[in-house]
C-alpha positions as CSV (number, residue, x, y, z in Angstrom):
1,X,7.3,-9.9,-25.7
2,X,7.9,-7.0,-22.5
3,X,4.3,-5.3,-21.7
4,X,6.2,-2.5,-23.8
5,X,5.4,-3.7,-26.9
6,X,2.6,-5.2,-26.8
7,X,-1.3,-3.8,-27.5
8,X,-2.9,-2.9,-24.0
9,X,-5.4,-5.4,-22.8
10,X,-8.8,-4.7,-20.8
11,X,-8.2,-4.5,-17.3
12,X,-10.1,-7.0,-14.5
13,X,-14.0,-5.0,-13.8
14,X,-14.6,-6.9,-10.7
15,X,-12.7,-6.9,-7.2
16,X,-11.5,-10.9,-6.3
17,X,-10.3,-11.4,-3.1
18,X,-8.8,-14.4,-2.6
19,X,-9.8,-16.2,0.3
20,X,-12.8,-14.1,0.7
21,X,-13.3,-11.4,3.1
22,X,-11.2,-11.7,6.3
23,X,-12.2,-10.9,9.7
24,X,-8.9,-9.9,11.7
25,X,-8.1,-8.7,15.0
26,X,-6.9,-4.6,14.5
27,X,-3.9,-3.2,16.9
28,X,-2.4,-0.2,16.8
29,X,1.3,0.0,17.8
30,X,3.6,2.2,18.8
31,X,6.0,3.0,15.9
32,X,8.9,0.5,15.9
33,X,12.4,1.1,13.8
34,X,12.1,-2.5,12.9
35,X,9.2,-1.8,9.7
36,X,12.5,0.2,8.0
37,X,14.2,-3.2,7.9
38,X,11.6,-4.9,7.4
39,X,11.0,-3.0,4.4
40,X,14.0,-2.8,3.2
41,X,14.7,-6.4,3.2
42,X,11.1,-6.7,1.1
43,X,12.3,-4.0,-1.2
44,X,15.5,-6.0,-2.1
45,X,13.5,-9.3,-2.5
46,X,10.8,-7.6,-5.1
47,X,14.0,-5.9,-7.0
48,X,15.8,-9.1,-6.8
49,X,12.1,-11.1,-8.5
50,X,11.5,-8.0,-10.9
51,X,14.6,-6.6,-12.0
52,X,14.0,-3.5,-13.9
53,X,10.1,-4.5,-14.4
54,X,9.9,-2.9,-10.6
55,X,9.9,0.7,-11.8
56,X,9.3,2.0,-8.3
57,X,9.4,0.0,-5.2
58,X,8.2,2.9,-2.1
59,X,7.9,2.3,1.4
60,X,4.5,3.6,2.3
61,X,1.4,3.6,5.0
62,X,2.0,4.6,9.0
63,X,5.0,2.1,9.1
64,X,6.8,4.2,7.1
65,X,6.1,7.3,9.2
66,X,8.4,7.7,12.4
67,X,6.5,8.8,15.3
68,X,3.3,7.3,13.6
69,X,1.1,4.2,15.7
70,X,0.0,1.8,13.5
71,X,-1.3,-1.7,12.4
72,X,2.1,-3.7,12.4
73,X,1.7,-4.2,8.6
74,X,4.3,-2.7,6.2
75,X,2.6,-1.3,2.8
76,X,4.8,-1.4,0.1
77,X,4.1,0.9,-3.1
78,X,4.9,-1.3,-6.3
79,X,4.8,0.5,-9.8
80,X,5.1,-1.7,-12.9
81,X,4.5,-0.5,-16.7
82,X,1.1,-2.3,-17.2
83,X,-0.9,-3.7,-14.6
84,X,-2.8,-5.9,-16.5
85,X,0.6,-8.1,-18.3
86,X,0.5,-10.1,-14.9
87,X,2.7,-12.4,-16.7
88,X,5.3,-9.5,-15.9
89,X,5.3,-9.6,-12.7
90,X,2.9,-11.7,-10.9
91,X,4.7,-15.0,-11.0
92,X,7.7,-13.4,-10.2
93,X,5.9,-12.3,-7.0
94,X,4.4,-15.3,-5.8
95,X,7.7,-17.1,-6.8
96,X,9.2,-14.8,-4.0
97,X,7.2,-16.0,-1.5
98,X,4.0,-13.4,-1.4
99,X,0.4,-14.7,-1.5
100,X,-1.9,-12.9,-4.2
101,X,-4.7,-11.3,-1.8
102,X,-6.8,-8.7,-4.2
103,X,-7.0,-8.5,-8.1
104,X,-8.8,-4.9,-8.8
105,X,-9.5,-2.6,-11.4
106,X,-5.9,-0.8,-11.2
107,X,-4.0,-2.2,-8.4
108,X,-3.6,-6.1,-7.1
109,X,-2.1,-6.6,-3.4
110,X,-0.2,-9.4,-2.7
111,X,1.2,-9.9,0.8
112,X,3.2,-12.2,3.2
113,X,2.1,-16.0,4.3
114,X,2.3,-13.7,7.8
115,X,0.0,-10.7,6.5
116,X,2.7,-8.4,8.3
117,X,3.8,-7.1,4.9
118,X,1.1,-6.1,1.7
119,X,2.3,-5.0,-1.2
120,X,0.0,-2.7,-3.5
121,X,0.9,-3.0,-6.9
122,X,0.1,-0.4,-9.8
123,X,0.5,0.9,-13.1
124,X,3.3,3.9,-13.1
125,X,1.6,6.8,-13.5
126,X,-1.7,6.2,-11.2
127,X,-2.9,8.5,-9.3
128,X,-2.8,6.6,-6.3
129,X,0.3,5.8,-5.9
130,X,1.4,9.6,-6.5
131,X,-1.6,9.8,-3.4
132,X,0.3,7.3,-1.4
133,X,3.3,9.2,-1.8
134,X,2.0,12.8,-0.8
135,X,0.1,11.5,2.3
136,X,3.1,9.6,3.4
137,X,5.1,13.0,3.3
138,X,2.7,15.0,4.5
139,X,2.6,12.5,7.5
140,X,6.4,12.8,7.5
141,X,6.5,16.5,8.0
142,X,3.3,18.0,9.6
143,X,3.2,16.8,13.0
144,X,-0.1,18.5,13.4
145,X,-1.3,16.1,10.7
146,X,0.6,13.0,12.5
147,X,-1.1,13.3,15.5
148,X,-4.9,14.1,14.1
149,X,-4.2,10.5,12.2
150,X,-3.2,8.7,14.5
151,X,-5.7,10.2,17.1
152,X,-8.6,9.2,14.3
153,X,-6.9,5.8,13.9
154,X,-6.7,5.2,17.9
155,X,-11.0,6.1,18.0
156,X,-11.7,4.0,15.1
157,X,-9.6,1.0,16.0
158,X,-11.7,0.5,19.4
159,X,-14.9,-0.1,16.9
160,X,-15.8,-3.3,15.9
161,X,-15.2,-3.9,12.0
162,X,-16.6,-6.6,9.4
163,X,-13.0,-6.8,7.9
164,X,-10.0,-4.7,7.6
165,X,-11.4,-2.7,4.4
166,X,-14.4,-1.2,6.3
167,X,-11.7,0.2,8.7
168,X,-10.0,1.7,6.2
169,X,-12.7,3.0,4.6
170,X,-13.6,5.1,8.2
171,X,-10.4,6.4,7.4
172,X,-10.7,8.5,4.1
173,X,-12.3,11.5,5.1
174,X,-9.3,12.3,7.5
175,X,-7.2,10.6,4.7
176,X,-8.6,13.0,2.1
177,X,-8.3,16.5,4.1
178,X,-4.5,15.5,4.9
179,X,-4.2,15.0,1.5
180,X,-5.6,18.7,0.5
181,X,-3.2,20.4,3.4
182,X,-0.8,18.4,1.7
183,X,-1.6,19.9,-2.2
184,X,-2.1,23.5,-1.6
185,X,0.9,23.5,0.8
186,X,2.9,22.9,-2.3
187,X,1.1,24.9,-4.7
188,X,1.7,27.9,-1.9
């Protein structure tokens, strides 16, 4: 039975990262035409595990930003009809040769044996990925907001952090004002 005809199920309540919390050496790098690749050879391999259960496979994060420094790490945008019928896709995933690394109300990440390439996987229709999407373009095509990222990114990355999350974190309110340019710009 597809996750389309079948009763919705609770979703997890608690965040489990696997392996526990990771301390990793941050970089920023200059942009490199390679993470296109890189991603496209990914987006092939989840199409080729998911078939048609990959509603929306999306190159996201600074990789996918020409011009854009950042943590050699390509985010890949995932949407599937139901994120809690892991039996849809999770297998499938791990069968393809990604790790499971978060399981989360709403989203689970799995990545590469490398952690070079993390792939955030939600339920169609979630506001974050529709966020990932609109700060990716406004990246794309306001070079003002470009280069106040990546000049935020550059300060933060020379602090010292428990684990990658808590340098994202630093990140959101920059994050969330790019994001409101981003809105009223095309409500204007």
């Amino acid at each position: 039975m597809t996750s389309a005809h079948r009763p919705r199920r609770p979703d997890v309540t608690t965040v489990e990262l696997v392996g526990g919390v990771e301390r990793r050496t941050l970089e920023l790098v200059d942009h490199d035409p390679r993470w296109a690749a890189a991603y496209e050879e990914h987006r092939r391999r989840i199409r080729t595990a998911l078939g048609p259960t990959a509603l929306q496979v999306e190159h996201i994060g600074s990789t996918s930003v020409p011009g854009l420094a950042a943590k050699p790490i390509v985010d890949i945008l995932l949407t599937v009809a139901d994120i809690t019928a892991e039996e849809d896709y999770l297998d499938q995933l791990l069968e393809a040769g990604y790790l499971l690394r978060t399981r989360e109300p709403g989203h689970r990440l799995v990545r590469t044996p490398a952690r070079d390439v993390h792939v955030h996987v939600l339920e169609v229709g979630d506001e974050a990925a529709a966020d990932y999407l609109l700060l990716r373009d406004q990246l794309r095509s306001s070079t003002t907001d470009r280069e106040l990222y990546e000049r935020v990114k550059r300060e933060l990355i020379t602090r010292d952090w428990a684990d990658m999350n808590a340098y994202a974190d630093a990140k959101t309110d920059v994050i969330v004002a790019i994001k409101e340019r981003a809105r009223a710009a095309r409500s204007a």
